[in-house]
N, C-alpha and C positions, 0 to 999 in steps of 0.2 A: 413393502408398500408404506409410503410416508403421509399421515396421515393429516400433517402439516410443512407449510415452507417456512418457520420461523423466521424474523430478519434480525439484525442487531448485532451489536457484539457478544461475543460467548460471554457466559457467568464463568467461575472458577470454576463447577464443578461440572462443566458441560466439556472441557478442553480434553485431549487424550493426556497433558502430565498429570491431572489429576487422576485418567482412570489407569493410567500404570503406576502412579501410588497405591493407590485403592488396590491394584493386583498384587503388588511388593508388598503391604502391608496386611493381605491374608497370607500369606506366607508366615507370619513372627511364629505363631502359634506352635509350627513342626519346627523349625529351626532348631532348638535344645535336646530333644529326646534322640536318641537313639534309634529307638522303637517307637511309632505312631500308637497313642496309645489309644487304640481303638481296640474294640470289643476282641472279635475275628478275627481282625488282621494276624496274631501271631499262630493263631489256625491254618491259615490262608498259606505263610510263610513256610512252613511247616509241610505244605502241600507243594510250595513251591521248591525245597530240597528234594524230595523227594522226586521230583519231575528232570531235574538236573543232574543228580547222581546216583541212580538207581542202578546204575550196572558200575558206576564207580564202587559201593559199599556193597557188598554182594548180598548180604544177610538183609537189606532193603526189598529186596525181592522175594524174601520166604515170609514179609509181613505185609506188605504191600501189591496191588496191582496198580498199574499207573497206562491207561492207554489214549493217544492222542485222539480226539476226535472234534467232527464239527459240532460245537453245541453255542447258542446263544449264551454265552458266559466265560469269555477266554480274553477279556481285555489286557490286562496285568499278568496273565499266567504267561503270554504270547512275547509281552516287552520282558519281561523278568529271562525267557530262553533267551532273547538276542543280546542285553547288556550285562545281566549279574554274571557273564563269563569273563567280564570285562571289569566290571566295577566290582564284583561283589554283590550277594546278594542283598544283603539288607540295607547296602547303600543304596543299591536299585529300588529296590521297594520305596525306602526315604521319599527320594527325588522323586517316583510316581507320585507318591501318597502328596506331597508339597505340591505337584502342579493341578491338583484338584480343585483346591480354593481359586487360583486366581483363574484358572479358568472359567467356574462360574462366573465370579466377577465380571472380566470382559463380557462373559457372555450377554450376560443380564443389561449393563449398561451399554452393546453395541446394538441388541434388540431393541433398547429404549432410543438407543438416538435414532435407528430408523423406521422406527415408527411413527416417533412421535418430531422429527429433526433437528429437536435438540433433548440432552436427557433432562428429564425431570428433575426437581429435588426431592423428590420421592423414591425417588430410587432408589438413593441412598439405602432405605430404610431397610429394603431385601439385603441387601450387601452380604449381613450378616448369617442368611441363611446359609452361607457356604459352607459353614460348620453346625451342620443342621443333623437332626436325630440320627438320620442314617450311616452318618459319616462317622460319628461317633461311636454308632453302631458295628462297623467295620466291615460295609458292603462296600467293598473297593470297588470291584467289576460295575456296579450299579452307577456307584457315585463316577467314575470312572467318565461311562457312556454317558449320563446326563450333562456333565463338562461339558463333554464334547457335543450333545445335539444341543445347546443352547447355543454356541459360535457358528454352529452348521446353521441352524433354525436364521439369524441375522444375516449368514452370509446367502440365504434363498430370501428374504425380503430385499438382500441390497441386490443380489444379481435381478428378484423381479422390477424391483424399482428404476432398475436401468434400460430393462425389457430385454435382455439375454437369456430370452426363455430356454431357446435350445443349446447355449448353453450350460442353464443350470441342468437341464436335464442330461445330459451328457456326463454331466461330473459328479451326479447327484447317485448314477445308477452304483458307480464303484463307492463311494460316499456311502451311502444308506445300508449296504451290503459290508463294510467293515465296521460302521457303529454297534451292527445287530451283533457280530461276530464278538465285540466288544462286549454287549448287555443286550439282551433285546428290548428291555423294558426304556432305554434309551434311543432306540430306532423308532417304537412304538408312541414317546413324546414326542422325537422330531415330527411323524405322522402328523398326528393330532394338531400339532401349533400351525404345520404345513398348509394343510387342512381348510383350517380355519381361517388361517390368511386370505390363499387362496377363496374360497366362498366371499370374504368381504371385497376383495379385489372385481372376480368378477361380479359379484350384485353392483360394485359402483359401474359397470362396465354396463351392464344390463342396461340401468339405472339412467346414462348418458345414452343412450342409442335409442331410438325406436323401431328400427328393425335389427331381429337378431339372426343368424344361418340357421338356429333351429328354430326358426317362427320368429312374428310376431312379439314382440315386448309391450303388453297393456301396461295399466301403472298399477294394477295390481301387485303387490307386493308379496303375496306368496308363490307368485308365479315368478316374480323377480329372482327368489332366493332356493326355488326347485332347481330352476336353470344356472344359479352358481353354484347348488350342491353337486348337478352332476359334471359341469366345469371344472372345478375346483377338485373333483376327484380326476379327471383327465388329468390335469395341472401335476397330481401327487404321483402317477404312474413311475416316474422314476423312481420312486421310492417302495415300488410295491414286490420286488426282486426278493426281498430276504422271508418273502412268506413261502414260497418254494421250500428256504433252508429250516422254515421252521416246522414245514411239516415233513420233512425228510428227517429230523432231528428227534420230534416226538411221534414218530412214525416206526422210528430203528427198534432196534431191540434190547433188551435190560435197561427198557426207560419207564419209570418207577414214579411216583408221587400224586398227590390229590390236589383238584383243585376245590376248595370248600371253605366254607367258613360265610359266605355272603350276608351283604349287610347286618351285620356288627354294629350296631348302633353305638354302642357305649366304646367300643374301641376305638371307632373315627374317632368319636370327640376326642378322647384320650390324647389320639396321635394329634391334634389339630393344638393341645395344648403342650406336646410334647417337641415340639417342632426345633426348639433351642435347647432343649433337654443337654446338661452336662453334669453338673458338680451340685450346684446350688439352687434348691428346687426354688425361695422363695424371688430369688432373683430371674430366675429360668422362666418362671411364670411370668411374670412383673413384664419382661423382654416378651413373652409371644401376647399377651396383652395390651401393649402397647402397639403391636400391628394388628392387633384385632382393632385399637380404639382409631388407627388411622384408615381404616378400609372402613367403617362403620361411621366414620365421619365424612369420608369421600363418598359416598351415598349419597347420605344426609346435606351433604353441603352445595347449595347451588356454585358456589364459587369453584367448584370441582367437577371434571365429569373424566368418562373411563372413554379410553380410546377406541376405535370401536372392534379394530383388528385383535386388541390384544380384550376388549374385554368378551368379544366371544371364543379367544383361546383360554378363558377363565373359564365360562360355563362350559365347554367343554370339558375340561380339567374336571371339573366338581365332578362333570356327570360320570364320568371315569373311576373318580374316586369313589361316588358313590356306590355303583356297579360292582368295582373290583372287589374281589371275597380276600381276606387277609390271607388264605395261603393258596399260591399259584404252583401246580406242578412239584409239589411240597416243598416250594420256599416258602416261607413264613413272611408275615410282615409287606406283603406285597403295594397293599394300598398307603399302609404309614409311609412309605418309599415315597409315595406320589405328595401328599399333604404339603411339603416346607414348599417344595417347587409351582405348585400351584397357585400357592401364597403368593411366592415370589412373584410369578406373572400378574397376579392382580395388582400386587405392588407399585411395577413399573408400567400399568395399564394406567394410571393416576398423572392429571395434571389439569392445569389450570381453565377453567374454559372460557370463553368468551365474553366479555361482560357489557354492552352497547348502554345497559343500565346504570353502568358505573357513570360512564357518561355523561348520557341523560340528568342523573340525579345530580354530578358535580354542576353540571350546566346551570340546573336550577340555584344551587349556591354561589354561581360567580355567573351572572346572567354577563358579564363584559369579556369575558373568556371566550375565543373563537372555539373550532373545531378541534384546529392541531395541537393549540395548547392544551387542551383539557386530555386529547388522546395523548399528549405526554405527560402530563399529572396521573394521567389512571396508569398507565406503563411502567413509571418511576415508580407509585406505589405498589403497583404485584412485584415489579423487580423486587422491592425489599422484603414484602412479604416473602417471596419466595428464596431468599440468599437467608432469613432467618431458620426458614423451613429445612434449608440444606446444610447451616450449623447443627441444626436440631439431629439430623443424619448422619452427620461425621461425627458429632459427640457419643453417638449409640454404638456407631460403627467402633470406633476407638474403646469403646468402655468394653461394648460383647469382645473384644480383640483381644484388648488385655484381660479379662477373667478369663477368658480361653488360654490364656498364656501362660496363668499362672496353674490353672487347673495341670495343665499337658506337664509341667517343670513337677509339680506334687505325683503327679501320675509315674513320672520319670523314675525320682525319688523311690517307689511301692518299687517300681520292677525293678530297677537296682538292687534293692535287698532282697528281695527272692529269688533271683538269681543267681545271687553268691551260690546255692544251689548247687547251680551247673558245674562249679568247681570241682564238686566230688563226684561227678557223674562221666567213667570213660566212656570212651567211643564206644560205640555198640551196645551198648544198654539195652536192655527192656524194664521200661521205667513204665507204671502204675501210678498215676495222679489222682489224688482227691481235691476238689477246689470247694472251698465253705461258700455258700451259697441261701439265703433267706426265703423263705417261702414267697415270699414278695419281696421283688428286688428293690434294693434300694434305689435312691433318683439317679441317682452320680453313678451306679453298676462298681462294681470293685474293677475293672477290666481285666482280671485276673483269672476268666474261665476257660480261655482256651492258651492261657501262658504257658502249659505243657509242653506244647508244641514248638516251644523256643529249644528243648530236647531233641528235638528232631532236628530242627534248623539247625541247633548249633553241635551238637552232640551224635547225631546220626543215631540217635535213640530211638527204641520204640516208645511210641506214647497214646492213650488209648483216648485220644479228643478229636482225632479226626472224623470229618463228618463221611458217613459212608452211605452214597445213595448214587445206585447204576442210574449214569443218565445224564445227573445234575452237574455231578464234579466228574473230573478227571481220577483221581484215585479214590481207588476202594480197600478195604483193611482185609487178609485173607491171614491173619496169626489164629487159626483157631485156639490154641490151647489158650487164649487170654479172653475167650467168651464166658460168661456175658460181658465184659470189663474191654471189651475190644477199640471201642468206637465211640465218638459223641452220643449221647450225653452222659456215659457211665463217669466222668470224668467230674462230675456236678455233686457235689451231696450234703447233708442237710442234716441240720438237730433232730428233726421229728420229720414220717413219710406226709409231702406236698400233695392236698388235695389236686386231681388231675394234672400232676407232673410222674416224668418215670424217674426223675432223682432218685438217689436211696438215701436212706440215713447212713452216719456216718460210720454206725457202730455196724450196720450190717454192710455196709462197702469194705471197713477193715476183718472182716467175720470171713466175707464169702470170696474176696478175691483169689483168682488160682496163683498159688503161691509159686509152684511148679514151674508157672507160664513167663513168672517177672523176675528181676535180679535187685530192684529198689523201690519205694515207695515215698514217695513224693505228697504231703501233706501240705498245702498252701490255704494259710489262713484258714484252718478248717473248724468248725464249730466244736463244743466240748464232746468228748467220747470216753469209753472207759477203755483204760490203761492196760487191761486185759488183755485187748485185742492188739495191742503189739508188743506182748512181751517175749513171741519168735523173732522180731524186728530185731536190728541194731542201729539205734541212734548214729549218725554217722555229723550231721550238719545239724543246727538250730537256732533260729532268727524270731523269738516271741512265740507265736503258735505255729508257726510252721518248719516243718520238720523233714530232714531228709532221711532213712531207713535203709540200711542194708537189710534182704533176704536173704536169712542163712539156710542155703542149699546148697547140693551140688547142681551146677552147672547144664542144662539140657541142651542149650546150644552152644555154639565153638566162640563162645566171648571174647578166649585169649587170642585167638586168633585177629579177632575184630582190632585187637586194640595195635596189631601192627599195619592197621593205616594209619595212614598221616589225615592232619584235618585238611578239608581243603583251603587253598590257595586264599589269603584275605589282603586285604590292605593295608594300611598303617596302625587302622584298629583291629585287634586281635580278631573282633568277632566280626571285620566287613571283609 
């Protein structure tokens, strides 16, 4: 629904070459690394060898369970089986993790053009979210589905705009049913934005008519906006299919987690300023600051108003965030997920509004000026106001782009040299990781907590980082003899024990692990410990603090065996 008919000629930044710049240029960021150097991701990665070649490696199977099932969280796991046989895994992954950004991008400014029918210069200012906390974070599956229901979300205001209702619903039912399959918390925006479109759509519909099929239309206005909430949810029915899959899902069995934590007061805010969160806190801040001061001025400023479609998928948004408890079904983090993107939509809810005053007031300074010219004196001047406003956007755009650029190349860098590593580490391993860890995490995060699992990826290792919870993920870890050291978060550990963390210190992680169970020990960047504790080790690698270890035992399971597979099949680079 368009909530204007703009006339004129486009500005630069309203054209489609500028918004397939704008896509090409969130791209730079992934371009250099290897590895996306996001939090999880090489967790993730780690989960996805395992899903590939578990009957390939056979000793895969005496520490893993891996079973396919329908759950709201299989976006990446689903593309990773159909291409990494093709390309390679981690090339697959790359290419995923790279069309994340610019699909926000499109997404964000093809909602903005049709709502508002042409994009703002305010939009700009979102752009940036694309490499927003979460992404950073390395919730692929999440980031993933949100891509994709922000192109969906524009391409149901353009199909409504046209009046293809039964079209969109047609296409929407297999649509809204694969996004869930993807994320469901990405189904559950498209919902919401849907939603609330709809309701705006039909209240102007209301709103025009005086009689309606189900009664009478007074001009009472909450009678106006009853009759578009229960409208606007007929409207969303295509998209109500994947609540079937979601209670068939947490309905099954060996499905596990809490949901808890509700209003967090201190943690919203947290996340509301954590939104750009990368490397450099006082820059990171300075950046979610500055879109605090541009919504906080589009308020404030009569020369500005909120569209009205997008600014009730704003309040909506809030009330959501509000609502949501930080851990869902024991994902953690549920509502920090929501925060950048809500942002965003208030962002591109922002433009210029109508000014008859501007007018007026020039009238009285050039009392010889007709109509037309003065309505082009006031047009010329918001044009310029606003082509300054949209340098002011590309300038931001470009600056968060490049420190993202250079962060992701330094981050490169880190995992390069812990990884020479893997060089001494053969096929089939049962590898033991400690990752040094602060009681409070640094701003920038080391991303270095779940790199273990590059072991597994590339190594066909055991490694004891994966997350193991019937229900959520696809694999579960079943190595008993490497309890308690089996599974995420044993893999975490610390100078001293972390009020309300299960980390362990360092010295009692090299104290208690079962030696029996592992063949190496894996120390990445771990904090100081006494030397005691691995004087059965044998130094084998060493890169500053971190350190690679032989355990000197016999053998408990058939290693030798292990090491006559061949690695699998890669590309030109060794490890794709």
């Amino acid at each position: 629904m368009m909530d204007d008919a703009p006339t004129g000629p486009l500005n630069w930044w309203q054209t489609r070459r500028f918004v397939v710049a704008m896509a090409l240029l969130s791209i730079v960021p992934l371009l250099w690394p290897d590895i996306p150097p996001l939090v999880d991701l090489p967790g993730h990665m780690g989960r996805y060898r395992v899903q590939l070649d578990l009957h390939t490696y056979p000793w895969l199977t005496d520490w893993y369970n891996f079973q396919w099932q329908l759950i709201g969280n299989l976006g990446i796991d689903i593309l990773v089986q159909i291409f990494a046989p093709i390309l390679g895994l981690e090339l697959t992954v790359k290419l995923i993790v790279m069309s994340i950004p610019p699909l926000i991008v499109v997404g964000l400014l093809w909602i903005a053009r049709e709502v508002h029918g042409r994009i703002p210069a305010t939009a700009l200012f979102a752009l940036p979210l694309a490499y927003c906390f979460p992404l950073q974070f390395g919730f692929v599956n999440f980031m993933l589905s949100m891509a994709l229901a922000l192109p969906l979300f524009a391409l149901w205001l353009r199909l409504g705009r046209l009046g293809k209702i039964k079209l969109r619903a047609w296409i929407f039912v297999p649509l809204s049913c694969a996004l869930w399959v993807c994320h469901t918390f990405g189904w559950g925006v498209l919902g919401v934005l849907a939603f609330s479109a709809e309701m705006v759509r039909e209240h102007d519909r209301a709103k025009q008519s005086s009689e309606h099929r189900f009664g009478p239309v007074t001009t009472a206005g909450i009678k106006r906006w009853a009759i578009a909430w229960f409208r606007g949810g007929l409207q969303c029915l295509p998209l109500a299919l994947p609540i079937l899959l979601m209670v068939a899902w947490r309905s099954g069995e060996h499905v596990s987690g809490q949901t808890t934590d509700f209003f967090n007061w201190r943690a919203k805010f947290a996340w509301l300023t954590m939104m750009l969160r990368d490397r450099w806190l006082g820059f990171d801040i300075a950046s979610n600051a500055l879109l605090g001061l541009i919504l906080y001025k589009s308020v404030r400023d009569r020369n500005i108003e909120f569209s009205r479609n997008l600014g009730l998928s704003t309040l909506f948004l809030v009330a959501v965030f509000v609502v949501l408890p930080r851990i869902v079904f024991g994902s953690a983090y549920a509502d920090m997920r929501l925060a950048p993107f809500m942002v965003a939509i208030a962002l591109i809810a922002i433009r210029p509004r109508p000014l008859p005053g501007d007018t007026r007031l020039l009238a009285l300074e050039n009392p010889g000026l007709g109509d037309a010219e003065l309505q082009t004196i006031v047009m010329a001047r918001r044009r310029r106001s606003m082509a300054l406003f949209a340098m002011l956007g590309l300038a931001f755009v470009l600056v968060r782009t490049g420190a993202t650029t250079v962060s992701y190349v330094l981050f490169d860098q880190r995992y390069a040299r812990e990884l020479k590593a893997l060089d001494h580490v053969p096929i089939g391993a049962r590898l033991v990781t400690f990752v040094g860890q602060n009681c409070v995490a640094d701003w920038k995060m080391s991303r270095l907590e779940h790199m273990p699992a590059l072991a597994l990826e590339r190594r066909m290792a055991y490694t004891n980082d994966q997350w193991s919870m019937a229900g959520a993920q696809l694999l579960t870890t079943k190595y008993v003899p490497a309890v308690p050291f089996a599974h995420d978060p044993s893999q975490i550990t610390t100078l001293m024990q972390c009020p309300r963390q299960y980390w362990r210190p360092i010295n009692r992680s090299l104290a208690k692990f079962p030696r029996a169970a592992f063949d190496y020990v894996w120390l990445i960047s771990p904090p100081p410990y006494d030397p005691k504790y691995t004087q059965d080790l044998t130094p084998i690698w060493r890169d500053g603090t971190s350190v690679l270890f032989k355990v000197d035992h016999v053998d408990v399971a058939p290693v030798t065996k292990r090491g006559d597979f061949p690695m699998p099949p890669r590309g030109k680079n060794p490890f794709y």
